[in-house]
Backbone bond lengths (Angstrom), bond angles and torsions (degrees), N, CA, C in turn:
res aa  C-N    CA-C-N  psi(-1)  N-CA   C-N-CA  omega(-1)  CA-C   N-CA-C  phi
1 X - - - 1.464 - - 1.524 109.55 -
2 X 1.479 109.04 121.18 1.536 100.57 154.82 1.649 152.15 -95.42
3 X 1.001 126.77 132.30 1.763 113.69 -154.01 2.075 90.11 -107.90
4 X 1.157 97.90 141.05 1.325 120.18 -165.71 1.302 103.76 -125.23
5 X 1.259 103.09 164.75 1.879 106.03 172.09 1.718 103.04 -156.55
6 X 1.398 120.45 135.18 1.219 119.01 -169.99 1.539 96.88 -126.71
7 X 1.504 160.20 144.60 1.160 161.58 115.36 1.712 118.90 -54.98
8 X 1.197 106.73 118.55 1.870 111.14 179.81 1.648 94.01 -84.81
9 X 1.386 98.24 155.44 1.808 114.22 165.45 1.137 111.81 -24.46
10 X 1.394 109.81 -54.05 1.740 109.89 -174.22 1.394 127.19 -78.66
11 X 1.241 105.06 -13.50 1.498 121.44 178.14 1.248 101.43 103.19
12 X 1.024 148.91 18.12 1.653 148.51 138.09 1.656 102.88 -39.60
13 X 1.241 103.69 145.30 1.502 139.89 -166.22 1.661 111.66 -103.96
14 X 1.301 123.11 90.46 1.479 118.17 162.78 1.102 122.56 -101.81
15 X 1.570 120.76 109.12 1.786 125.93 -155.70 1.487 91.02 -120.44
16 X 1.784 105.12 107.65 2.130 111.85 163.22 0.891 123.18 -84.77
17 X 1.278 120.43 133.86 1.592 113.31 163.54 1.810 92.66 -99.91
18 X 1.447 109.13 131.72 1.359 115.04 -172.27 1.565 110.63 -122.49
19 X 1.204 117.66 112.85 1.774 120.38 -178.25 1.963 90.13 -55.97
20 X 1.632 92.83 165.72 1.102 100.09 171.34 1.237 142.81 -103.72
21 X 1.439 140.26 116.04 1.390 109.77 -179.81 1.306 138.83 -48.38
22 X 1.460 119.87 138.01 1.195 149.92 -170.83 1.463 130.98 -117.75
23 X 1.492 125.46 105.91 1.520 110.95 154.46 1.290 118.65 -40.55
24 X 1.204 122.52 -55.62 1.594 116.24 -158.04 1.858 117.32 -77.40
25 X 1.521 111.91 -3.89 1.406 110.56 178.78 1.714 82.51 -134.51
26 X 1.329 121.92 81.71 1.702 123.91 171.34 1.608 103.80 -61.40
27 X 1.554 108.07 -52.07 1.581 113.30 -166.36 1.553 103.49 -62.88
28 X 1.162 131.24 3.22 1.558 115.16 174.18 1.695 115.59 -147.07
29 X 1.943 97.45 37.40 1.141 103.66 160.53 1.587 143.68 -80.80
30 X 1.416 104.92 -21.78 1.540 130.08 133.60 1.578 133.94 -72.64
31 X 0.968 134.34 122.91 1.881 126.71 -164.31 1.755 102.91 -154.67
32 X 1.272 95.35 161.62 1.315 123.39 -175.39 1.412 88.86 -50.73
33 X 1.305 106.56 157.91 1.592 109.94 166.52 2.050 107.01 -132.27
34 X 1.267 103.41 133.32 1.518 101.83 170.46 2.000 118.25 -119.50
35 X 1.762 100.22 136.04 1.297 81.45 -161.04 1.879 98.58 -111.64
36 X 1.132 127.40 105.63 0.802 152.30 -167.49 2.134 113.68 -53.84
37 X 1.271 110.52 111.80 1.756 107.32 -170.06 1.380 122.53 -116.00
38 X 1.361 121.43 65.10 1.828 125.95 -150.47 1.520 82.82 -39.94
39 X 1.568 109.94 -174.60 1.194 153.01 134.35 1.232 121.95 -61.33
40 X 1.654 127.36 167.67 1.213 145.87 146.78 1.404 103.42 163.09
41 X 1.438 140.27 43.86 0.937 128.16 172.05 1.852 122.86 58.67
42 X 0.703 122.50 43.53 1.331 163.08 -176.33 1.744 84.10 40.45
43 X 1.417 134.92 36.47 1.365 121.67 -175.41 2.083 87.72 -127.00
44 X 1.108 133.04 -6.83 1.270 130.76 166.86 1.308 99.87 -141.89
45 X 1.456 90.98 172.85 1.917 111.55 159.92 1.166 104.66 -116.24
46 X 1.388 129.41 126.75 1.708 134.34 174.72 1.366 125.05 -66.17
47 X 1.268 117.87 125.14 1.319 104.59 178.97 1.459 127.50 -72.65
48 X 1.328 94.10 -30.39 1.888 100.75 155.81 1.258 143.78 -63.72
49 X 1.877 107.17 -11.19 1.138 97.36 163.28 1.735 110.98 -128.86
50 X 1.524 104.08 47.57 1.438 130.21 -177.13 1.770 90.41 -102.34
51 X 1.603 104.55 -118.50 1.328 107.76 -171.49 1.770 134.73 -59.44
52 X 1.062 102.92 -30.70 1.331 96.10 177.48 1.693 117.60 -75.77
53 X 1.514 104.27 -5.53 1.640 112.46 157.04 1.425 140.27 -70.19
54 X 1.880 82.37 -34.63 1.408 97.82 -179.26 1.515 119.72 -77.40
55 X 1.642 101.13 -40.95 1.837 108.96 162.25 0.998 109.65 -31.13
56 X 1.241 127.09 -64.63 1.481 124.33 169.16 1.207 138.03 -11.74
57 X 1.185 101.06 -68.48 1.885 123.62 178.05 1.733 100.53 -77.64
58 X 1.369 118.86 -66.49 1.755 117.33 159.62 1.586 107.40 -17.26
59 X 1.637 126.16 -52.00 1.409 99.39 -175.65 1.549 106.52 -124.12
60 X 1.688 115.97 31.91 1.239 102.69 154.44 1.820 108.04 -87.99
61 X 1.396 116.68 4.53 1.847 124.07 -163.75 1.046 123.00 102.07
62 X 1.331 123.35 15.77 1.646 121.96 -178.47 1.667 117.78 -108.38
63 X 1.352 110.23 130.09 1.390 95.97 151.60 1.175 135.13 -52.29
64 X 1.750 125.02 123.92 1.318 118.44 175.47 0.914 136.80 -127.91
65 X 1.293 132.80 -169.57 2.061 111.64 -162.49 1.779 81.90 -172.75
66 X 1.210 101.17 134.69 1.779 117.91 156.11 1.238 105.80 -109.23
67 X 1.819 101.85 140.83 1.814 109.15 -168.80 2.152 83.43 -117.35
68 X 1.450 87.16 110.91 1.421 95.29 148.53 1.591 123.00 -99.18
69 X 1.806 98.46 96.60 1.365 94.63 -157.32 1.591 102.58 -108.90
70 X 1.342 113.22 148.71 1.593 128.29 -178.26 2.053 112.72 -9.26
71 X 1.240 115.65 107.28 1.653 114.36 161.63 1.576 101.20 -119.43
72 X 0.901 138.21 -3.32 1.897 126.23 -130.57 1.469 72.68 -95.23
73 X 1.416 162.40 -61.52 1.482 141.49 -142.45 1.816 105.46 -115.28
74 X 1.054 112.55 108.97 1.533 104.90 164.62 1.343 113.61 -95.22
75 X 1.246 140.86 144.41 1.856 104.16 -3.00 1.247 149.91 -78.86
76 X 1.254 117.64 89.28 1.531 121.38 -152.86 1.531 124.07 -59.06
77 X 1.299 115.26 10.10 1.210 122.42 166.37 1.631 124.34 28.24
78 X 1.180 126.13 -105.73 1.493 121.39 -175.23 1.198 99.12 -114.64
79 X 0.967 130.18 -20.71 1.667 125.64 160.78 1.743 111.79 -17.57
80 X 1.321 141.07 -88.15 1.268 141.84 172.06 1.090 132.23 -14.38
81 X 1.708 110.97 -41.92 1.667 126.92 172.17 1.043 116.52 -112.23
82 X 1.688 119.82 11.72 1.412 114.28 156.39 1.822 103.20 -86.69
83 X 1.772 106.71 -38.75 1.596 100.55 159.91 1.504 120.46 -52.38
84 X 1.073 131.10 -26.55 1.509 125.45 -146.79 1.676 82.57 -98.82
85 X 1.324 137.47 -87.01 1.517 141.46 139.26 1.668 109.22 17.85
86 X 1.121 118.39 -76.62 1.255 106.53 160.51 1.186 164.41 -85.93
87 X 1.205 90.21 22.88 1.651 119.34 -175.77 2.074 99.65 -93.37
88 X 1.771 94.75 -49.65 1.410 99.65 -176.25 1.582 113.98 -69.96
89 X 1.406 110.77 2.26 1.624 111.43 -176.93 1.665 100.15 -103.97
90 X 1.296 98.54 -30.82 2.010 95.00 179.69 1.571 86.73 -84.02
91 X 1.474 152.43 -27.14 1.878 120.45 176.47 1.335 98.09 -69.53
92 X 2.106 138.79 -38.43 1.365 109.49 169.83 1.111 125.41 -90.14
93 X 1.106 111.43 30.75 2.020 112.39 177.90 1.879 89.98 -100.07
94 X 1.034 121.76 -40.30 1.313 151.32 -129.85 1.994 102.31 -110.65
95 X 1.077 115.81 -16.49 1.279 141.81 -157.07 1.435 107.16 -37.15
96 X 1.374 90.54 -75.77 1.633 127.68 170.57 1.860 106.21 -21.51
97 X 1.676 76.73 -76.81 1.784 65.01 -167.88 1.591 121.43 -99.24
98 X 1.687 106.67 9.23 1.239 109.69 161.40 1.743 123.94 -62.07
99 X 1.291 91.61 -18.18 2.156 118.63 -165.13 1.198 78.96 72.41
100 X 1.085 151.77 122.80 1.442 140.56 111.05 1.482 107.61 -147.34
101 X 1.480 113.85 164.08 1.555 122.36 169.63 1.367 121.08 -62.33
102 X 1.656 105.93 128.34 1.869 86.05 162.94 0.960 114.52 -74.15
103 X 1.363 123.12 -20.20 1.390 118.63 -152.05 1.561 112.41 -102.70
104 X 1.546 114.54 28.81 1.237 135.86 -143.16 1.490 108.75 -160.96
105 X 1.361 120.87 36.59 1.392 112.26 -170.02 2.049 95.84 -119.45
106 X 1.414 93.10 130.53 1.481 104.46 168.82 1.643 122.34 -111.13
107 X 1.274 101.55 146.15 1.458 105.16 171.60 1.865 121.20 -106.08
108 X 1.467 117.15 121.11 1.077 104.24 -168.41 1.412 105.07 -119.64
109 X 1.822 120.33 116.86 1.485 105.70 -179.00 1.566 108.29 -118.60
110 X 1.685 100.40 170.90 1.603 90.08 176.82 2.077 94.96 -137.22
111 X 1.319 110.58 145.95 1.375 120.61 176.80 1.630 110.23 52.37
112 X 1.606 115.44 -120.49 1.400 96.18 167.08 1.761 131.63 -70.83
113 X 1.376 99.86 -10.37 1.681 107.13 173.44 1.364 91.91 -99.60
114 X 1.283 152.41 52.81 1.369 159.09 139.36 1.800 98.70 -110.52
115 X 1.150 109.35 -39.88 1.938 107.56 -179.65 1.422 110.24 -80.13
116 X 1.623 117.95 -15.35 1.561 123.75 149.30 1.181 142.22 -56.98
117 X 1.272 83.02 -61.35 2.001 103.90 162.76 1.716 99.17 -62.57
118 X 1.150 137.96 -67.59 1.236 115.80 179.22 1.666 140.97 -60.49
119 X 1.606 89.56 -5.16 1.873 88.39 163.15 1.402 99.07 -104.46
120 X 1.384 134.05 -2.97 1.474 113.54 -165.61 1.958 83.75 -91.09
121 X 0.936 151.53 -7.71 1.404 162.56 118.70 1.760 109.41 -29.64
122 X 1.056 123.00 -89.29 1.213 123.84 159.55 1.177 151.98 -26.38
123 X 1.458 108.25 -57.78 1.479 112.26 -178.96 1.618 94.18 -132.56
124 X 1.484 130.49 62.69 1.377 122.45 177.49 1.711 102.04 -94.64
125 X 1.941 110.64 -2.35 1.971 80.46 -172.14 2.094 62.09 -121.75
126 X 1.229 136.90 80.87 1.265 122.17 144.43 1.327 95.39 -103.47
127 X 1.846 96.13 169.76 2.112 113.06 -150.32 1.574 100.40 -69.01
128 X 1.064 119.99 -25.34 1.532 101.17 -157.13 1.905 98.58 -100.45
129 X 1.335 120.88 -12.79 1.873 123.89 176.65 1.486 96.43 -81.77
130 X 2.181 122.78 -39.88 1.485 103.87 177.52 1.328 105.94 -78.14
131 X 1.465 145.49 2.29 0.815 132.21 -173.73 1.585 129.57 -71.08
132 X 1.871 87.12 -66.58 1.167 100.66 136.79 1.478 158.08 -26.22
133 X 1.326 117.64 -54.11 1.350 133.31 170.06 1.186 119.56 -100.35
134 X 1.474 110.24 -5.42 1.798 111.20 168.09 1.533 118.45 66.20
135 X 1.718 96.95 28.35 1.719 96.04 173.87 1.398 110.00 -82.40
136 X 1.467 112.87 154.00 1.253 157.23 -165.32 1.192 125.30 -98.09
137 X 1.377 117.16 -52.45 1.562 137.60 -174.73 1.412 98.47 -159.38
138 X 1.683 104.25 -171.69 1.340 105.99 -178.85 1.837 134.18 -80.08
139 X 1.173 112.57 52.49 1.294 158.06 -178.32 2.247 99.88 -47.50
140 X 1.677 84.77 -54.06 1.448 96.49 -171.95 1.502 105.08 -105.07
141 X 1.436 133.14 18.83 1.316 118.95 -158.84 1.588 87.61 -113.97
142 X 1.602 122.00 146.73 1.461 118.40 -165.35 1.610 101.41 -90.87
143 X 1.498 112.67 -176.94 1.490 100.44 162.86 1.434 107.81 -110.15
144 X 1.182 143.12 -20.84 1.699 136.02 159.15 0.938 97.89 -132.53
145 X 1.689 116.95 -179.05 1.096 128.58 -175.35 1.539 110.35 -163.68
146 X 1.384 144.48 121.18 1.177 166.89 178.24 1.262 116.86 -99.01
147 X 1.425 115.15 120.71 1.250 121.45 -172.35 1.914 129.33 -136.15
148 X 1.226 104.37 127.16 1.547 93.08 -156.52 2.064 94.78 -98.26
149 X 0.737 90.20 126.67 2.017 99.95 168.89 1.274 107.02 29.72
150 X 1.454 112.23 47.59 1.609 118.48 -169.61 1.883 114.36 -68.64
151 X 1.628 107.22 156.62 1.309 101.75 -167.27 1.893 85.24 -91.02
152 X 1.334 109.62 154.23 1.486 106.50 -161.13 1.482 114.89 -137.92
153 X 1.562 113.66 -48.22 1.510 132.76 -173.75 1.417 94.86 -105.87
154 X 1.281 123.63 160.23 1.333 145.71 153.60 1.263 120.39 -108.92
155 X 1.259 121.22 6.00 1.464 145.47 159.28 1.304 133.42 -38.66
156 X 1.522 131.49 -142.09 1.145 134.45 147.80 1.211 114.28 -80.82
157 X 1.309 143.73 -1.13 1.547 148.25 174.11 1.429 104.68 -96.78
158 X 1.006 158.78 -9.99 1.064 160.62 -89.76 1.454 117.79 -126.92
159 X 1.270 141.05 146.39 1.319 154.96 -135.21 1.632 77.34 -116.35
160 X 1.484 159.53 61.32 1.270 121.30 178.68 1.330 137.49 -54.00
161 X 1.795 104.23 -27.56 1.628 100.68 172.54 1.556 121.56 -71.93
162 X 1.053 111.55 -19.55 1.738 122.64 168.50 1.238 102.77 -69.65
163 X 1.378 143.15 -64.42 1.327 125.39 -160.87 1.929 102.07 -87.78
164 X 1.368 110.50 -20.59 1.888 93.80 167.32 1.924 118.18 -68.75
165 X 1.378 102.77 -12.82 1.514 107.27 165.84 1.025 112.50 -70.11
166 X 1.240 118.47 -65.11 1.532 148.17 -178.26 2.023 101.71 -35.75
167 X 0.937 93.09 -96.13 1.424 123.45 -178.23 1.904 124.51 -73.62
168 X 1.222 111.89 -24.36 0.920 109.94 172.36 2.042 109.71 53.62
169 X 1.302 125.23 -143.80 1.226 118.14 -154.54 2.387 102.36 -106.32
170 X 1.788 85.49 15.29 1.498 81.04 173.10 1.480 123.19 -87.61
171 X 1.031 112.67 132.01 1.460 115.83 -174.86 1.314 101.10 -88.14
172 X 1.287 143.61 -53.79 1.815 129.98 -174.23 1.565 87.42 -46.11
173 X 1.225 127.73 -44.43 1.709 121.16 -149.22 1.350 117.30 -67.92
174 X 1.331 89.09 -47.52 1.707 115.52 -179.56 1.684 103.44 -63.43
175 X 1.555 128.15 -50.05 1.473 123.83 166.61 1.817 104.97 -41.69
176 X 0.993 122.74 -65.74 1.639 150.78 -158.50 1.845 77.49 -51.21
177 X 0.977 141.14 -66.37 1.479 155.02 -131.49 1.492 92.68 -99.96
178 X 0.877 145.05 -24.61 1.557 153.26 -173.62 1.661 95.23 -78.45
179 X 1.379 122.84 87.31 0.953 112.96 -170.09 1.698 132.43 -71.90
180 X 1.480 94.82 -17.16 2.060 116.05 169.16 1.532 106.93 -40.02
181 X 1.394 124.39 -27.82 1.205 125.59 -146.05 1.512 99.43 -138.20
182 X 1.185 114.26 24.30 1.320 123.40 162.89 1.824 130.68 -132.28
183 X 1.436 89.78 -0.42 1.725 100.44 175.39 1.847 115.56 -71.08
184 X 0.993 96.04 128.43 1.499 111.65 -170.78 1.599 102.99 -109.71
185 X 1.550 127.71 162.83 1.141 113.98 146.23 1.698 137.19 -77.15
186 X 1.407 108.95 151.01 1.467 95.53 169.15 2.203 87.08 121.03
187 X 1.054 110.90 -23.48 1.322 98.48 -177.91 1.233 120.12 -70.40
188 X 1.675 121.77 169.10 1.252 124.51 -177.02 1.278 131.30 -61.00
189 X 1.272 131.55 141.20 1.651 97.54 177.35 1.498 131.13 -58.37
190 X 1.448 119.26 -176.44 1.455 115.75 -166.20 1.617 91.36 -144.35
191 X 1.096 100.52 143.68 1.564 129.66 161.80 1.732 126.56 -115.10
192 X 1.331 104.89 107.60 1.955 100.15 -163.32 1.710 104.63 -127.03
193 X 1.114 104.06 149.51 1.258 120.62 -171.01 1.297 112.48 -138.60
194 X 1.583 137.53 129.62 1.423 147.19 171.95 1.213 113.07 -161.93
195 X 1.411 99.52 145.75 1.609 106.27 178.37 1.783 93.03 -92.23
196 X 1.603 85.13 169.40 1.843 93.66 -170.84 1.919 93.51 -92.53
197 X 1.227 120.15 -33.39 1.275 132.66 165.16 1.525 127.67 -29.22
198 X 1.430 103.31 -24.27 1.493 113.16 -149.13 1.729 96.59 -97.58
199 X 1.587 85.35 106.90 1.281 105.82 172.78 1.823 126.82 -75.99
200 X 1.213 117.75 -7.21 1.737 117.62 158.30 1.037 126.64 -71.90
201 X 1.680 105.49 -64.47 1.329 116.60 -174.83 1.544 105.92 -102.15
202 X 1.502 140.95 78.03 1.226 129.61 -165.06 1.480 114.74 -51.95
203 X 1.323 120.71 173.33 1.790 127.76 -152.65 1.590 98.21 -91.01
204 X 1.205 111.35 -5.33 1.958 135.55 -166.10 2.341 86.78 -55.70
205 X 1.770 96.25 -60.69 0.788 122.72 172.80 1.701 109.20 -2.96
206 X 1.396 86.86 -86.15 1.792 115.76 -161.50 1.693 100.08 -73.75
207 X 1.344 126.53 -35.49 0.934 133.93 171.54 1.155 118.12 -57.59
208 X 1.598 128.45 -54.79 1.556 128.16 160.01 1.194 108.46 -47.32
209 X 1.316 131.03 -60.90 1.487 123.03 177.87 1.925 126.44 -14.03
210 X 1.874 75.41 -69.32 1.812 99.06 -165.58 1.734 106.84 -65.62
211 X 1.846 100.38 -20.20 1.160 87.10 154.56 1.725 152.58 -97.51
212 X 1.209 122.51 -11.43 1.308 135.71 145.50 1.677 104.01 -57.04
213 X 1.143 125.59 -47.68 1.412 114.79 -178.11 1.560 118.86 -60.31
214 X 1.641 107.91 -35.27 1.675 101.20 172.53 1.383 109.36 -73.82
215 X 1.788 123.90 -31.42 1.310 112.36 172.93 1.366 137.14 -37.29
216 X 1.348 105.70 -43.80 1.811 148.99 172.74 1.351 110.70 -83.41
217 X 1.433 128.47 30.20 1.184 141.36 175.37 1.932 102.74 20.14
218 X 1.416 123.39 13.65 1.128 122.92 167.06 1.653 108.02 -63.20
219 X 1.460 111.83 130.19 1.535 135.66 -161.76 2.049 92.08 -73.66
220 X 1.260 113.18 135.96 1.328 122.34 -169.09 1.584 98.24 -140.26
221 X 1.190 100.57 158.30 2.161 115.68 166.08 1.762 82.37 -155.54
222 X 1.386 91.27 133.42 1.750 124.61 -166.66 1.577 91.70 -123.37
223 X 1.178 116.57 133.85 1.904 110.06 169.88 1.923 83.04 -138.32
224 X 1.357 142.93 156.18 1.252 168.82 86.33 1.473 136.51 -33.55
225 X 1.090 126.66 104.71 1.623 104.48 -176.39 1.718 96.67 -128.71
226 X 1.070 110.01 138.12 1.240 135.27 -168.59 1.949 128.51 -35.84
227 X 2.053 76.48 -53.01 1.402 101.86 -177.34 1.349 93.96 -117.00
228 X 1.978 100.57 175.91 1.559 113.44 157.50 2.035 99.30 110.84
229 X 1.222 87.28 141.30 1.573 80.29 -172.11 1.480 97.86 -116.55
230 X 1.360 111.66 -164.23 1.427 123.23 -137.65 1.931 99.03 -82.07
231 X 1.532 130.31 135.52 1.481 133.50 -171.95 1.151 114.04 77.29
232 X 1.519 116.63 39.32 1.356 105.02 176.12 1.379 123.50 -84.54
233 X 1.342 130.17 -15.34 1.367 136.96 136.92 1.384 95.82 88.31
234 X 1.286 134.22 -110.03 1.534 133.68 -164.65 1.859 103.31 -110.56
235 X 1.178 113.00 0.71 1.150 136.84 166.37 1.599 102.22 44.29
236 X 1.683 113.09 79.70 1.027 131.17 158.78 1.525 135.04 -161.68
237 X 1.040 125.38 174.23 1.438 124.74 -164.30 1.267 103.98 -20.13
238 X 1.827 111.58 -64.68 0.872 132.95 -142.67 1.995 103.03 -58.82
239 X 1.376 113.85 -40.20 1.435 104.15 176.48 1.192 108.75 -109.26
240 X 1.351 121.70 49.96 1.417 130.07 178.08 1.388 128.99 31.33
241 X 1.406 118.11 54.63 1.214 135.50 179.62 1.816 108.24 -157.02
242 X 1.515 108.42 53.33 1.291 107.25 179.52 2.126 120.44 -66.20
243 X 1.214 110.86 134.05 1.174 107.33 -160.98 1.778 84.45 -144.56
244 X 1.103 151.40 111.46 1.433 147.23 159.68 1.625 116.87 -54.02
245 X 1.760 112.82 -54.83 1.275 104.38 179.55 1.425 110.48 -87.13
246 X 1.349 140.69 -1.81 1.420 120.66 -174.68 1.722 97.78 -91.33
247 X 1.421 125.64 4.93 1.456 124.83 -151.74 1.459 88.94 -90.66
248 X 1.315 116.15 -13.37 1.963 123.61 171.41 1.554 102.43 -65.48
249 X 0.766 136.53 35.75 1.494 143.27 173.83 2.010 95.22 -91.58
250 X 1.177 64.25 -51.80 2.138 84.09 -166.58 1.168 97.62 -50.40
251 X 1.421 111.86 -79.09 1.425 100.82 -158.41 1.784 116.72 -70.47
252 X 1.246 111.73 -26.80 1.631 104.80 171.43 1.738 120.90 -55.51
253 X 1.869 103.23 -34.56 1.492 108.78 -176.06 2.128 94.38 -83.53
254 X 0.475 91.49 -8.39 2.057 87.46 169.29 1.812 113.25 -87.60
255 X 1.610 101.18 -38.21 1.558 100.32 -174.48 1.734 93.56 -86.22
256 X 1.434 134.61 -21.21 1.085 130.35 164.16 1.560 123.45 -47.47
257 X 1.389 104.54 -49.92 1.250 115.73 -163.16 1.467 114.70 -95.27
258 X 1.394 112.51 -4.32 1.483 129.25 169.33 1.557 103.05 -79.45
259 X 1.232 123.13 -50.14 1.423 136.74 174.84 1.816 103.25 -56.60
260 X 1.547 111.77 -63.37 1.607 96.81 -167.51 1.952 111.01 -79.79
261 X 1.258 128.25 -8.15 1.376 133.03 142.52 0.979 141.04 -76.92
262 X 1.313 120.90 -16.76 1.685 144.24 176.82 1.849 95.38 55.14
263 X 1.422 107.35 69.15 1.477 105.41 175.11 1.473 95.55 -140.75
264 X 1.537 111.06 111.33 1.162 117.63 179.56 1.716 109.15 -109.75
265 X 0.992 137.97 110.40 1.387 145.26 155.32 2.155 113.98 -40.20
């Protein structure tokens, strides 16, 4: 395995874990790649839902990468999804000798790096991320996207410490950032996960989502789990939120994502 480290313009952090090439497995010397977006309320990145996520994807066969992307100044405005946006244009600029697919790149977020991953899906060709990054075509737009108890509305459901990072005291911005009200057709599919339990980011969240997304005939997988409170991440010992049945997240979002990439190990 090789471990890589990339720095974005802004000083965002892209850390790979990269399988290795091989004679003896040729057919899976190129692979899907997933780029991994902790949480912390857009004021950290979690370490719990950094690596022990990415293991995950590392040994379901994917290339993977954690984006430690810009929190340190609020109001962080477009900063985050000009990181998130350009992170997915350096894995297809980068393709070649990353091994991985362009045509095969996922975004995986959780809480406020779940409301990342879902605009870098969403809003990857709005004016001020092509502006910035000087996209062209769909360069920055992912091909799925997986999402764990993501912060979503700026509404009455609403994450407020995520979007006062985020957005600070702009109201056009804060509408723009409300992601219910920004699903279009034509986007990638989505994979979402929340407990009904989850007292931060309530389940209202994911639920508004899946619904603008069926409006937008955009292709969705919805899972619910009963119990478990808010960062439960891979939901085990290891990030102190052990849960046995919500840990079916994993393997349903792997047989998901084998199905919408057609990459079977």
């Amino acid at each position: 395995m090789q471990l890589m480290e990339h720095t974005l313009p802004s000083g965002a952090r892209l850390i790979g874990y990269l399988r290795d090439e091989t004679s003896e497995m040729p057919g899976y010397n190129i692979r899907p790649a997933v780029i991994v977006m902790p949480g912390g309320g857009y004021r950290w990145c979690s370490k719990r839902e950094a690596d022990p996520v990415a293991v995950q994807f590392l040994q379901a066969g994917y290339q993977v990468f954690t984006l430690y992307y810009t929190v340190a100044t609020a109001p962080l405005r477009w900063q985050p999804l000009m990181d998130a946006a350009g992170a997915v244009m350096y894995l297809r600029q980068n393709a070649a000798a990353l091994r991985l697919d362009p045509g095969r790149v996922v975004v995986a977020g959780f809480s406020a790096g779940g409301h990342l991953a879902a605009s870098t899906a969403i809003l990857w060709d709005a004016a001020p991320v092509q502006q910035a990054l000087g996209i062209t075509g769909t360069e920055a737009r992912p091909n799925a996207v997986v999402l764990g108890y993501p912060v979503i509305t700026a509404g009455e459901f609403a994450h407020r410490g995520s979007f006062d990072s985020l957005c600070g005291d702009d109201a056009e911005l804060l509408r723009t950032m409300s992601l219910e009200n920004q699903v279009r057709p034509g986007l990638p599919p989505f994979f979402v996960w929340h407990t009904v339990a989850d007292e931060a980011v309530p389940v209202q969240n994911s639920l508004m989502l899946a619904q603008a997304l069926e409006r937008n005939n955009v292709p969705y997988e919805l899972h619910l789990f009963a119990t478990g409170g808010h960062g439960s991440s891979t939901c085990t010992n290891e990030v102190n939120t052990p849960n046995p049945h919500n840990t079916a997240w994993l393997p349903l979002c792997m047989s998901w994502l084998s199905r919408e990439l057609d990459f079977h190990l």
